[in-house]
N, C-alpha and C positions, 0 to 999 in steps of 0.2 A: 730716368733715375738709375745708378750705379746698384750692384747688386752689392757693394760695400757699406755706400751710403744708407739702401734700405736696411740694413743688418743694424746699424749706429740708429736708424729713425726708430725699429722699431723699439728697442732700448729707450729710447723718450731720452738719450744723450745719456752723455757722461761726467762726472764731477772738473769741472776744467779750472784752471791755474787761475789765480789772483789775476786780475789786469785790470791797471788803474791807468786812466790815461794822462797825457801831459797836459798840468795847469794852465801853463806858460798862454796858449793860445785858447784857451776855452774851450769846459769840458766839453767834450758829447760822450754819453751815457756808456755806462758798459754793460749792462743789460736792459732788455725791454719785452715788458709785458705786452703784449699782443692782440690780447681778447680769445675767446669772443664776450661781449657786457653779458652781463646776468649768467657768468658762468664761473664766479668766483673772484674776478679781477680785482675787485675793490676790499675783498675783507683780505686777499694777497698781497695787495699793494699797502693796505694799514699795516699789515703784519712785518712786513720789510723793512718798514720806513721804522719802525721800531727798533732795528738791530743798529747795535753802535759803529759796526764796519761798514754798512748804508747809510748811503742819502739819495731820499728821492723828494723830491720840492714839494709844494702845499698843490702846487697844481696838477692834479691828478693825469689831465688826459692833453698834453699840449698838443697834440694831432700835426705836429711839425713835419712829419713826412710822410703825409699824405695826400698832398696837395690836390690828388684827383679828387676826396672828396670834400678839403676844407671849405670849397665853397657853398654846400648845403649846407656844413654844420654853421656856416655865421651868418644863412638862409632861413635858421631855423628847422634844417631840414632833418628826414628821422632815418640817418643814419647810425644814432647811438640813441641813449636816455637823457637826451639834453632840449629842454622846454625852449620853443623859438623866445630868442629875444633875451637868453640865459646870460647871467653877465660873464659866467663863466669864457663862453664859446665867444662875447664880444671882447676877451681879455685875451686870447690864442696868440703867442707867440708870432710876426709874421716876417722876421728876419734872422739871420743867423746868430748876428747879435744877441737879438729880444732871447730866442734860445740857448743859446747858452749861459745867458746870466741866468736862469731858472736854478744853472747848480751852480753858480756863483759860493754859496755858501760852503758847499761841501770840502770836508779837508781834504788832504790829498791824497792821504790814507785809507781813506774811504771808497768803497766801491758806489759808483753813482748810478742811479736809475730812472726812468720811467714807466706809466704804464696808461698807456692809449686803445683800447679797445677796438678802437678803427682799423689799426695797423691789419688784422687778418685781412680785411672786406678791400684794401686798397689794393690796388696793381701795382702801385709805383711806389710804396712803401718799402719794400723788402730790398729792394736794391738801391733804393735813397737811403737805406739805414747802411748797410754794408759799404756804401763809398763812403758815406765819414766813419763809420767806424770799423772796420771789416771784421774785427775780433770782438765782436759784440755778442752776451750771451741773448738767446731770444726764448721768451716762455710762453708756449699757446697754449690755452685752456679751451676745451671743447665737452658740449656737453650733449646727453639723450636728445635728438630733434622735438620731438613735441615737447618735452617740460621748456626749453631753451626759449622755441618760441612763444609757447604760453606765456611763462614771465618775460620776456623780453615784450609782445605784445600785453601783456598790463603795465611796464613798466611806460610805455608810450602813453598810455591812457592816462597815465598819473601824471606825466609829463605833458599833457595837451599837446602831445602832437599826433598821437592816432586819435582818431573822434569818433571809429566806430567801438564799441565795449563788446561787443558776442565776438566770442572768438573765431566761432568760424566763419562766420562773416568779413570780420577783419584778415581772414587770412584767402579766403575768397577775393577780397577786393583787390589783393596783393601791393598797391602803389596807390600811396598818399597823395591829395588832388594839389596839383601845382602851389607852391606857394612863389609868390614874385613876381606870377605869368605878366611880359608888357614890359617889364625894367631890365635894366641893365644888369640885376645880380641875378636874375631868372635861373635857375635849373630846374630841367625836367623831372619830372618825377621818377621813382626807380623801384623794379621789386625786390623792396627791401626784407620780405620776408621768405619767401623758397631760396633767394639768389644767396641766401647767409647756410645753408646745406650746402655747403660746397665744401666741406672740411679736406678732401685731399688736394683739390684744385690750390687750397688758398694754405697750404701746411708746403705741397711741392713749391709756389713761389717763393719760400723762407729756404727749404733745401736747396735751390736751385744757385741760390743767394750766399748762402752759407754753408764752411761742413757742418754734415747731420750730427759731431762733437759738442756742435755750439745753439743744438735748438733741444730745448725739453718740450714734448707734448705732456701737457695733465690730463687727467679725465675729470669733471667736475663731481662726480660718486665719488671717487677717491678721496678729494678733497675736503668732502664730507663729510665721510665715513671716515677718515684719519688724517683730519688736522693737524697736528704735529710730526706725523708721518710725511706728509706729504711736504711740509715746510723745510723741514731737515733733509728733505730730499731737494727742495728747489736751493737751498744755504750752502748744501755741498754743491749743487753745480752752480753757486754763484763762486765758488771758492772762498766763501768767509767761514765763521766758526759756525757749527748746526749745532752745538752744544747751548747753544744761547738759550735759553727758558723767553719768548715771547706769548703774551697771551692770546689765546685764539680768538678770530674777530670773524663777528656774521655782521657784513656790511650791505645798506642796501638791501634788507628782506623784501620779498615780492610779497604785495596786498593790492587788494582792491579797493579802486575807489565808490566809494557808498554814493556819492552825489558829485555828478563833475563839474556842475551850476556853482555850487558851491565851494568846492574846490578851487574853482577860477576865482573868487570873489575871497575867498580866506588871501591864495598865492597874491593875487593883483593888490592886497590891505597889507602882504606883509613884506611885499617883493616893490610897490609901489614908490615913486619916489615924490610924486603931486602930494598938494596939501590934502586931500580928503584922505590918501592914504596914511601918513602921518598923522592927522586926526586920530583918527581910528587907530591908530600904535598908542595915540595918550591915552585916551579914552579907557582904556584894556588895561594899560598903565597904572590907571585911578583907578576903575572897579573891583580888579582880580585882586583876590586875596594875593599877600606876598609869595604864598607859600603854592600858587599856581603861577607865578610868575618865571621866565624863564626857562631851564627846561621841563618842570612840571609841568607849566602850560604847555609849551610844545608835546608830551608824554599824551596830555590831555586832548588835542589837537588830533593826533595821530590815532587816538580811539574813535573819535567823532566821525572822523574823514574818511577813516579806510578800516577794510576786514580781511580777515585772511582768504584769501583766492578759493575760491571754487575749484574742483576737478572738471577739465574738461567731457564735453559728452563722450562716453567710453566709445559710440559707433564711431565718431566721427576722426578719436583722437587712432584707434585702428584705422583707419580709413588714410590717416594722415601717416602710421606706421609701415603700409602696405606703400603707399607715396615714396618714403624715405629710405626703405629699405635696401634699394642699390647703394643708395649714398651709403650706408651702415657696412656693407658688404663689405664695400669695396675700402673701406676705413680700417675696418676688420685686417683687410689684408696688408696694407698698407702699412698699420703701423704691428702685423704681426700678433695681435689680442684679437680675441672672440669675444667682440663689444657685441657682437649678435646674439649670443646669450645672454652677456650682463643685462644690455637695453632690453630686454624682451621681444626681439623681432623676430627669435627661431620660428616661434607659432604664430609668425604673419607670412601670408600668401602671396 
């Protein structure tokens, strides 16, 4: 890496020009959210998709170029927060065609987007994105190592695709047992959780990709702690108005699930397409008062189901601080901030 380009990275980029690409042949986006999940992507991605000079589609994550890993996610595999079997992940884009009609709708005036959460963790993303668009703005959001994978390992748990719930166990076991193993769509399993600490490895494949003008890093504190701040920062370097009044969106809160038994058996009555499952949709139908129907009920659902997360064991979560730390460092340097004091790792050993 240039000592030009690290000057522009650690700047987190700069506000860059309007570029709207040509209708004629079908769009491809002109910028893309990146990931890493549970590090703000989804209340950024509502929040965009609200501004009049954007458009980004109903489908949140079309995972189009990343082909290294789209065949776990329609494996059901736990690359992201998507529940094997998700109609989502069965609805994936898988031609250039099927992708570009996703912004079929968008006018032309409009700046167009995505946001895939995968894109960091891929190989082959960052330069499948810059050959159809090379002037593509790119936005990584990265956040503190242990909170990241705490919520991102309950967010699997909710999602039945991690099956152990103690966190450090889950995070001990590193790689989720084969799903497929025998058939034709088989992938191996992978570790999905230390190999997602790689924030310079997987930020320098975007710089390598693009100038450091056209990639903003965020920090998920920031994000946090200034909502508006940090949006009117991502609006200027998307080149549209930051003046725009959006309302601030917490998407996706990390909770625990209280019972996963049941959990399976609520998701399977409401996600189900068999007669017993529709049964049970009438049924709930006729009982529930009107005034728990719909999203009351659902309000009411979400209390029953799930609680707010736990703090991890404090030995264990230093223990994992002390683990992370190079990575921290060397981030530190990288993008030029002393995330080593913000994250708390100065008084880790």
């Amino acid at each position: 890496m240039t000592g030009s380009v690290e000057g522009l990275a650690r700047s987190g980029g700069v506000p860059g020009e309007r570029v709207v690409a040509p209708v004629s042949v079908g769009r491809i986006p002109d910028f893309f959210i990146v990931g890493h999940p549970k590090c703000g992507t989804t209340a950024l991605y509502e929040m965009l998709r609200r501004h009049p000079q954007i458009y980004m589609p109903e489908l949140k994550e079309p995972r189009f170029f990343a082909p290294d890993l789209r065949a776990r996610f329609l494996a059901g595999g736990a690359l992201g927060p998507v529940a094997a079997g998700d109609e989502q992940a069965q609805s994936l884009p898988q031609t250039r065609e099927q992708y570009v009609q996703l912004f079929a709708p968008a006018r032309p005036d409009q700046v167009v987007g995505e946001a895939s959460p995968s894109y960091l963790m891929s190989s082959n993303a960052p330069s499948a994105i810059a050959a159809a668009q090379p002037r593509a703005r790119i936005v990584a959001l990265l956040r503190e190592p242990v909170a990241f994978l705490r919520s991102l390992q309950l967010e699997l748990v909710r999602n039945h695709v991690e099956l152990e719930r103690d966190f450090e166990r889950a995070i001990a076991n590193e790689s989720i047992p084969a799903i497929g193993e025998g058939t034709p769509d088989y992938s191996p399993p992978i570790r999905r959780y230390s190999d997602r600490i790689r924030y310079v490895e997987q930020l320098r494949r975007f710089h390598e990709a693009f100038p450091a003008e056209q990639v903003l890093v965020l920090i998920y504190e920031d994000f946090r702690r200034d909502n508006a701040g940090t949006l009117r920062q991502v609006l200027a370097f998307l080149g549209v108005d930051p003046g725009v009044a959006l309302e601030p969106s917490q998407a996706n809160p990390t909770m625990d699930v209280r019972s996963v038994g049941l959990d399976r058996l609520v998701q399977a009555m409401y996600g189900g397409r068999g007669p017993l499952a529709r049964g049970a949709r009438r049924t709930i139908r006729t009982l529930a008062p009107r005034r728990l129907r719909g999203r009351g009920f659902q309000a009411l659902r979400r209390r029953l189901l799930y609680a707010p997360p736990k703090a991890p064991p404090e030995d264990f979560a230093l223990r994992l601080r002390a683990r992370f730390r190079p990575e921290v460092v060397a981030l530190s340097d990288y993008l030029g901030r002393d995330l080593v004091s913000e994250w708390g790792y100065g008084r880790v050993g």
